[in-house]
Gaussian input, Z-matrix of N, CA and C with variables (Angstrom, degrees):
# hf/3-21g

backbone

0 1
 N
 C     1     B1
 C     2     B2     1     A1
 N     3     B3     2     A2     1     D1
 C     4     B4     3     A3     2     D2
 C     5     B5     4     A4     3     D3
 N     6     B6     5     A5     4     D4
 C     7     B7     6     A6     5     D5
 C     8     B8     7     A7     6     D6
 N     9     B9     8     A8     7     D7
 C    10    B10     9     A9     8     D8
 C    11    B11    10    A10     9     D9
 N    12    B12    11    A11    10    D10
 C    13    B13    12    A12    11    D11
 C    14    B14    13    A13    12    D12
 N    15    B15    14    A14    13    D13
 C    16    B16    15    A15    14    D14
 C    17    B17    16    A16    15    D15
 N    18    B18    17    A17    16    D16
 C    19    B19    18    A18    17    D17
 C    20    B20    19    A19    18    D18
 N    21    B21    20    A20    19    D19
 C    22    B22    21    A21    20    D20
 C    23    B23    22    A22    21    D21
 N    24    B24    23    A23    22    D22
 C    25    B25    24    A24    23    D23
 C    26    B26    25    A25    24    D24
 N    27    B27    26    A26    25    D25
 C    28    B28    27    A27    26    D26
 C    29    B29    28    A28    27    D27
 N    30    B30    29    A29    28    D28
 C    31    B31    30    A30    29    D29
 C    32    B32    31    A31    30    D30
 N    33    B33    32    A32    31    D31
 C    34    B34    33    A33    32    D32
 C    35    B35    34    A34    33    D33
 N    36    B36    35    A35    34    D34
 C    37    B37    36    A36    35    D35
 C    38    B38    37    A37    36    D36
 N    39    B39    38    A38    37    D37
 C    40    B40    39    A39    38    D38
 C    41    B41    40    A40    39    D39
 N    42    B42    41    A41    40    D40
 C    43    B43    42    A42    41    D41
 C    44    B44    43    A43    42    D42
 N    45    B45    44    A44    43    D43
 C    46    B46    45    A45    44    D44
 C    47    B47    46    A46    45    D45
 N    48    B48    47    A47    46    D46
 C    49    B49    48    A48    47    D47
 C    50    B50    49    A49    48    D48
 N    51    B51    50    A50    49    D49
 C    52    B52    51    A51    50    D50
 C    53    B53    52    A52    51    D51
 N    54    B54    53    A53    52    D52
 C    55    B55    54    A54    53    D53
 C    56    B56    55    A55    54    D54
 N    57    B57    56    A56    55    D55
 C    58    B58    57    A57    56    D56
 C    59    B59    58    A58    57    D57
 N    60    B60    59    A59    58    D58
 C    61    B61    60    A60    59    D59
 C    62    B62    61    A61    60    D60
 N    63    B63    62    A62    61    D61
 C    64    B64    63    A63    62    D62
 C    65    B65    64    A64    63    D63
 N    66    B66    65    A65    64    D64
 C    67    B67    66    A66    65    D65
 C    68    B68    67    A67    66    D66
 N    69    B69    68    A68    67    D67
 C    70    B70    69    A69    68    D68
 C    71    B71    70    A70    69    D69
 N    72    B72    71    A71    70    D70
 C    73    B73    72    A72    71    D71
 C    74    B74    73    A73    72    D72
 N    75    B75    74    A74    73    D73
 C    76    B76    75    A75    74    D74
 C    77    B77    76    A76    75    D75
 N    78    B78    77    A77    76    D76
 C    79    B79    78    A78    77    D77
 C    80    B80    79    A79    78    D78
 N    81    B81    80    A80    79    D79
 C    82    B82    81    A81    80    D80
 C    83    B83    82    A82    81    D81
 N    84    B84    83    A83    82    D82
 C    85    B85    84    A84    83    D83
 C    86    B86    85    A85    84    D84
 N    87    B87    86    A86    85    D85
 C    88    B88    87    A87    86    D86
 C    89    B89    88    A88    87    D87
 N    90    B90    89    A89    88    D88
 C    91    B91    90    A90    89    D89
 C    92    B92    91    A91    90    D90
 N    93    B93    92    A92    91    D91
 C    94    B94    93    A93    92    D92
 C    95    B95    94    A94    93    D93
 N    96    B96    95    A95    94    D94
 C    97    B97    96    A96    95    D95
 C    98    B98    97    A97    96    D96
 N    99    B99    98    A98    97    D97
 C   100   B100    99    A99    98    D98
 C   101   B101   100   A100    99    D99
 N   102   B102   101   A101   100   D100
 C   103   B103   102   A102   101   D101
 C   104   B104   103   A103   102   D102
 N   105   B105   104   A104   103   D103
 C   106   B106   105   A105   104   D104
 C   107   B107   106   A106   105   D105
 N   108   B108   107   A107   106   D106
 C   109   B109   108   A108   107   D107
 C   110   B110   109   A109   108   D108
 N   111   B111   110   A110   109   D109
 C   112   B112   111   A111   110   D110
 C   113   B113   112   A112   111   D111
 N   114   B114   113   A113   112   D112
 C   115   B115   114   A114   113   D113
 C   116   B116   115   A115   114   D114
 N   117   B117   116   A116   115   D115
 C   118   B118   117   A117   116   D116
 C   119   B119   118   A118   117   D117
 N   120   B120   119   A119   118   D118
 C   121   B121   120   A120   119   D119
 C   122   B122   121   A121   120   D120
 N   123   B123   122   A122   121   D121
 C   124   B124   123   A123   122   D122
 C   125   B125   124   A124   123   D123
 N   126   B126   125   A125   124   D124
 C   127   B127   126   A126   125   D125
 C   128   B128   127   A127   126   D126
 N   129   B129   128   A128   127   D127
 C   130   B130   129   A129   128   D128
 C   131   B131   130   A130   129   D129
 N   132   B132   131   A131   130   D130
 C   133   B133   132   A132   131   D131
 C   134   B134   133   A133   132   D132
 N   135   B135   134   A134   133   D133
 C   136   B136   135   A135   134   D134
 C   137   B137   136   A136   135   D135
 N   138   B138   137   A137   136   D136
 C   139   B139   138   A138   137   D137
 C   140   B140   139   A139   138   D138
 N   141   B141   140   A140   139   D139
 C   142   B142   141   A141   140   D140
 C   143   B143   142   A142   141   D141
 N   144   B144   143   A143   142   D142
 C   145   B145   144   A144   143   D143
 C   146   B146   145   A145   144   D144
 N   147   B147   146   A146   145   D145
 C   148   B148   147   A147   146   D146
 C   149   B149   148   A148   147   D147
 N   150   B150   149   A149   148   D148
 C   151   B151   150   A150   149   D149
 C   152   B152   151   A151   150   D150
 N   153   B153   152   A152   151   D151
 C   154   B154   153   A153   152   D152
 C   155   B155   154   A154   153   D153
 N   156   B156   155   A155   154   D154
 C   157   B157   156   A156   155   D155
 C   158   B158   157   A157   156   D156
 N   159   B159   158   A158   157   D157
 C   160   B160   159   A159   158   D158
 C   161   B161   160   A160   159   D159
 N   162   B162   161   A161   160   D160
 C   163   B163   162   A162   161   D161
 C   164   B164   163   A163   162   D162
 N   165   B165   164   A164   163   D163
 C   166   B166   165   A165   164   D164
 C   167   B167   166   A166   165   D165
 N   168   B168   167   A167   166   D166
 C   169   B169   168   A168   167   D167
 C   170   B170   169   A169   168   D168
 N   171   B171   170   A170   169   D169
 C   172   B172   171   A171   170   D170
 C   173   B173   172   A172   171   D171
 N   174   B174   173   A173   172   D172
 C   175   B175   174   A174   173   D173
 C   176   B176   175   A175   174   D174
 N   177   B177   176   A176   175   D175
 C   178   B178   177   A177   176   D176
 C   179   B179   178   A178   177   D177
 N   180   B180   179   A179   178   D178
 C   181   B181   180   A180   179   D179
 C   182   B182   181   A181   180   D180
 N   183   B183   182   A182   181   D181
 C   184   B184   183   A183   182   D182
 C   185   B185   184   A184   183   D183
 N   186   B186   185   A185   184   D184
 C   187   B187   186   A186   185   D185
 C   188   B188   187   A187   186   D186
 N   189   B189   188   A188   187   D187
 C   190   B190   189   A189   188   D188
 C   191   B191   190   A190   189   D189
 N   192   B192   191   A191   190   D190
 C   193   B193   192   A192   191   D191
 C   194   B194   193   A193   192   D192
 N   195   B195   194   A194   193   D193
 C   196   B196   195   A195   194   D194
 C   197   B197   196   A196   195   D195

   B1=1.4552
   B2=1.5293
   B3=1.5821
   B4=1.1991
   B5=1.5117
   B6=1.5851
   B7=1.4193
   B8=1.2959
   B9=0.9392
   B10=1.7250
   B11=1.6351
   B12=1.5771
   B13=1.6143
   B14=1.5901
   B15=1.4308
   B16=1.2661
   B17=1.9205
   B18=0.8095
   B19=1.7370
   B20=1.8449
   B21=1.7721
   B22=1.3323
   B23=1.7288
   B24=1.2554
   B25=1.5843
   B26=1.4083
   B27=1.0675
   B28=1.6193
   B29=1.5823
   B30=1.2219
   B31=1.4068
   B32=1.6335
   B33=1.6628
   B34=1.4981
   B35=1.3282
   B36=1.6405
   B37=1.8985
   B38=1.5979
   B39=1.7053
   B40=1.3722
   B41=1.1879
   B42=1.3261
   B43=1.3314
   B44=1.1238
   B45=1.6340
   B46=1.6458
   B47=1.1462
   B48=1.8096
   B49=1.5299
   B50=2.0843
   B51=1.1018
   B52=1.6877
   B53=1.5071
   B54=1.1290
   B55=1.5973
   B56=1.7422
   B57=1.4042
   B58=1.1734
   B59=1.7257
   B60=1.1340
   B61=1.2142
   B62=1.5490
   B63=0.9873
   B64=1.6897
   B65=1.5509
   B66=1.5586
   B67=1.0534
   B68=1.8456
   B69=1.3036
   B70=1.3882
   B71=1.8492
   B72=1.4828
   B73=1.2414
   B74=2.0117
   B75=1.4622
   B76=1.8741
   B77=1.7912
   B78=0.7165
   B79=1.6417
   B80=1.1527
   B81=1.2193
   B82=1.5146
   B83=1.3488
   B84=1.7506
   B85=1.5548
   B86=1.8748
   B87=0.6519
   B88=1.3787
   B89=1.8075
   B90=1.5572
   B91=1.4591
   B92=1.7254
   B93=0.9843
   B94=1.2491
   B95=1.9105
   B96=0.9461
   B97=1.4070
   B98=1.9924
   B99=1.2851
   B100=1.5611
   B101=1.6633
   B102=1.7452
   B103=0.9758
   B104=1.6247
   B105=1.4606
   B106=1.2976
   B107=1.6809
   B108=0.8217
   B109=1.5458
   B110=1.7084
   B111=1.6702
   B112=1.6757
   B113=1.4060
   B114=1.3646
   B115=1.2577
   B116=1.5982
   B117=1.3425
   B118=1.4039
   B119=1.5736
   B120=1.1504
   B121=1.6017
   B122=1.6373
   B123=1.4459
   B124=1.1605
   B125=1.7193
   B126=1.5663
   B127=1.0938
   B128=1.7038
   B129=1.3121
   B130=1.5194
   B131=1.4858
   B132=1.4867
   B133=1.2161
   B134=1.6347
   B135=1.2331
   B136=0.8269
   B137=1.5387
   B138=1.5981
   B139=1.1342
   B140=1.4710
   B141=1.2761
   B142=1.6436
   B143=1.8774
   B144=1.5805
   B145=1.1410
   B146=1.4859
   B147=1.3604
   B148=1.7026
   B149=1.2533
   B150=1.6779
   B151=1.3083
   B152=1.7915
   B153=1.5113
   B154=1.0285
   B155=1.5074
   B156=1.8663
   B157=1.8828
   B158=1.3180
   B159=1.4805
   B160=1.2005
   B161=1.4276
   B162=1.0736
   B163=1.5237
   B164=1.8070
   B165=0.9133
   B166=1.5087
   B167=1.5691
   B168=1.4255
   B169=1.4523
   B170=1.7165
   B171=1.0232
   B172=1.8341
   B173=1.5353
   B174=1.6629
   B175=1.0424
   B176=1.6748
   B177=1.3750
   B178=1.1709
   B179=1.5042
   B180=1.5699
   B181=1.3969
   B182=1.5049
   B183=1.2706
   B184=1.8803
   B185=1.7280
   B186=1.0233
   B187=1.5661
   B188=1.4687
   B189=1.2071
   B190=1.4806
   B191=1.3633
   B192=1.4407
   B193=1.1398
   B194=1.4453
   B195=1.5722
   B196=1.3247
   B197=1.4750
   A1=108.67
   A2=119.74
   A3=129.41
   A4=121.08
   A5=149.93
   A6=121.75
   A7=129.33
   A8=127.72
   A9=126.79
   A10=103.67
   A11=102.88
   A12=94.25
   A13=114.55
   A14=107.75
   A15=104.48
   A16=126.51
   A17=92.90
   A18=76.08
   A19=102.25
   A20=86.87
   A21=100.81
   A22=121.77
   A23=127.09
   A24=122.15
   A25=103.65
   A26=130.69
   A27=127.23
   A28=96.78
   A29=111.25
   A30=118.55
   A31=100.52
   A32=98.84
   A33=105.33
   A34=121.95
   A35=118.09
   A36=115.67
   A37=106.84
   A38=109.33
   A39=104.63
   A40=118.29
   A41=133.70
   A42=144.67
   A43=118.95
   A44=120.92
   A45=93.32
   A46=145.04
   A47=91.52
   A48=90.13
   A49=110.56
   A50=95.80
   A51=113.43
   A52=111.86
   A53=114.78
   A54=132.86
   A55=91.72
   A56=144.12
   A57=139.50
   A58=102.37
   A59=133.89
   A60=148.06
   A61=116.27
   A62=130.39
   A63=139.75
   A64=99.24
   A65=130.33
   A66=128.85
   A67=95.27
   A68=120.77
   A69=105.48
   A70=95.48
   A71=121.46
   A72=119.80
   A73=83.79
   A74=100.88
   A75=110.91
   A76=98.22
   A77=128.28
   A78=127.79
   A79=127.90
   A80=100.32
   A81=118.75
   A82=91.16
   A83=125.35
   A84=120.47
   A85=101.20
   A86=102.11
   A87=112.55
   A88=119.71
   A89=122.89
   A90=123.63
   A91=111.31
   A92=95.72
   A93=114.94
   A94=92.67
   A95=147.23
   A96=138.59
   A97=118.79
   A98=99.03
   A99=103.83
   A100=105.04
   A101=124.75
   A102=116.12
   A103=139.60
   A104=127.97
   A105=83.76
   A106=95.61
   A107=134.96
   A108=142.01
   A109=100.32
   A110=101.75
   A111=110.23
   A112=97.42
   A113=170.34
   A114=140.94
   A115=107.20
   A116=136.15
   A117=140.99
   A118=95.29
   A119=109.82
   A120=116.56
   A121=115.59
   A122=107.85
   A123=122.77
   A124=116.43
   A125=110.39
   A126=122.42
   A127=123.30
   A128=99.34
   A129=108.34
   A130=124.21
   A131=126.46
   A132=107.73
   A133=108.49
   A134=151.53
   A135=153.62
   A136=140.95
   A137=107.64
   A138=104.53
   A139=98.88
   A140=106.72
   A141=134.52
   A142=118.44
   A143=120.87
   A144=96.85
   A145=150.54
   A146=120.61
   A147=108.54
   A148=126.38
   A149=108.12
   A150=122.03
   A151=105.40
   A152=129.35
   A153=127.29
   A154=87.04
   A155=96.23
   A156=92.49
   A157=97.16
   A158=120.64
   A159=128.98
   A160=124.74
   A161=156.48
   A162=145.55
   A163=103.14
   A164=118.78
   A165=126.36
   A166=106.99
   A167=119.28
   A168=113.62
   A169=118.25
   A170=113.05
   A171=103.65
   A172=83.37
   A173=155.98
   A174=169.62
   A175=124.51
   A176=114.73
   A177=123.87
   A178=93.44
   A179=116.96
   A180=132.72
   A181=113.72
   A182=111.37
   A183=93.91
   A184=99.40
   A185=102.32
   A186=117.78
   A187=118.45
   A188=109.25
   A189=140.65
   A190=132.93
   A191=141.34
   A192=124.83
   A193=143.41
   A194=115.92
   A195=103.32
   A196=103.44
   D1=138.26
   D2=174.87
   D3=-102.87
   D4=138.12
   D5=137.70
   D6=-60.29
   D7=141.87
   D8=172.32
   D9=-120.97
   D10=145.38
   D11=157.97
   D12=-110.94
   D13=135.85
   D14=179.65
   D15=-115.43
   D16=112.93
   D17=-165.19
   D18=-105.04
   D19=149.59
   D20=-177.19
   D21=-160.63
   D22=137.32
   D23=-172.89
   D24=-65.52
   D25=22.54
   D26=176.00
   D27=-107.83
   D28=138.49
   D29=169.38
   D30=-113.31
   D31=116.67
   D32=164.92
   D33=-125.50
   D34=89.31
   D35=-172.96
   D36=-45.27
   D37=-43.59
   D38=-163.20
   D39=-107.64
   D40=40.59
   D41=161.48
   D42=-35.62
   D43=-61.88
   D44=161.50
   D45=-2.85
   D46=-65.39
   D47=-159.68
   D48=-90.33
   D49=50.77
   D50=-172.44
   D51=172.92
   D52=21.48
   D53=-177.66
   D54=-33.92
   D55=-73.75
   D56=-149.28
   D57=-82.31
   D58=-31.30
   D59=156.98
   D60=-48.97
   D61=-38.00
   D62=-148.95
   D63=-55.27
   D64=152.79
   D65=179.49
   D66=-93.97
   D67=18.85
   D68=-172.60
   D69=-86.37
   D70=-19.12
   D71=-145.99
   D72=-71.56
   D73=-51.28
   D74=-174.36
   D75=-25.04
   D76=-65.28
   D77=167.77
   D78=-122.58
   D79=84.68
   D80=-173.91
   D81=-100.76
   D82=159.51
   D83=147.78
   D84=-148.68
   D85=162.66
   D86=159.58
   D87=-73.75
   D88=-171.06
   D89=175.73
   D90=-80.38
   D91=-56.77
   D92=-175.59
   D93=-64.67
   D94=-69.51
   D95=164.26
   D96=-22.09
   D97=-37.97
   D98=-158.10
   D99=-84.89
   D100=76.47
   D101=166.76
   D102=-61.15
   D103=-177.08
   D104=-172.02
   D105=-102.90
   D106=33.73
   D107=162.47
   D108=-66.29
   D109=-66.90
   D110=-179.95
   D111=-73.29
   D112=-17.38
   D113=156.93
   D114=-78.63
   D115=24.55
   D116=163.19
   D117=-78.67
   D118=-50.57
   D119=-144.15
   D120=-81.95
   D121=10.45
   D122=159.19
   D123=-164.53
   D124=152.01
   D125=-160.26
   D126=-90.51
   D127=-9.48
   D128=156.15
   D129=-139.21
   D130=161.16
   D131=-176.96
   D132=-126.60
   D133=-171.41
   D134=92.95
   D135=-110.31
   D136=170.28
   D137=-152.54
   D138=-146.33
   D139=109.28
   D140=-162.37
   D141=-92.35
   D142=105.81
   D143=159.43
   D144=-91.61
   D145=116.64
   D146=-171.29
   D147=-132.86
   D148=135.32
   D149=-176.88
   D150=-34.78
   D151=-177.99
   D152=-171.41
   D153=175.19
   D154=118.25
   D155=159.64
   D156=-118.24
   D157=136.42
   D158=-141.86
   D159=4.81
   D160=-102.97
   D161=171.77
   D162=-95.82
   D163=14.14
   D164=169.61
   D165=-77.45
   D166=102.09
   D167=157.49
   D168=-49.96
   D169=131.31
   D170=-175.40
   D171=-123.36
   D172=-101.57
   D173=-155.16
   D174=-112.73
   D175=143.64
   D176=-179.89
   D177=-112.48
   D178=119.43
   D179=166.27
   D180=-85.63
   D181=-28.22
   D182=172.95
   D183=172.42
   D184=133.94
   D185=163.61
   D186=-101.19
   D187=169.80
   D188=174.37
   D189=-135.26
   D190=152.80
   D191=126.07
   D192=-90.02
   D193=142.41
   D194=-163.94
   D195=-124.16

């Protein structure tokens, strides 16, 4: 199992419980992905941490906004 951070203008509290479903994945990016052209294009962000067994989302341990 890995953490990943994933950040995205979708705010989802309950991802868990729809982890593979979540509308955060539709624009998801990574850090290194998130230029600041694409953090123009919306006015808040967040930034999600989640377990991962191999590219399998399994759990979200904690979000933020950033």
């Amino acid at each position: 199992m890995t953490n990943e951070i994933v950040i995205s203008p979708v705010l989802d509290e309950k991802m868990n419980s729809h982890i593979n479903d979540s509308e955060v994945w539709k624009k998801a990016y990574t850090r290194e992905e998130l230029t600041d052209r694409i953090r123009g294009m919306h006015p808040a962000w967040y930034e999600y941490t989640i377990q991962f067994d191999g590219l399998k989302p399994i759990h979200m341990t904690k979000y933020r906004e950033i």
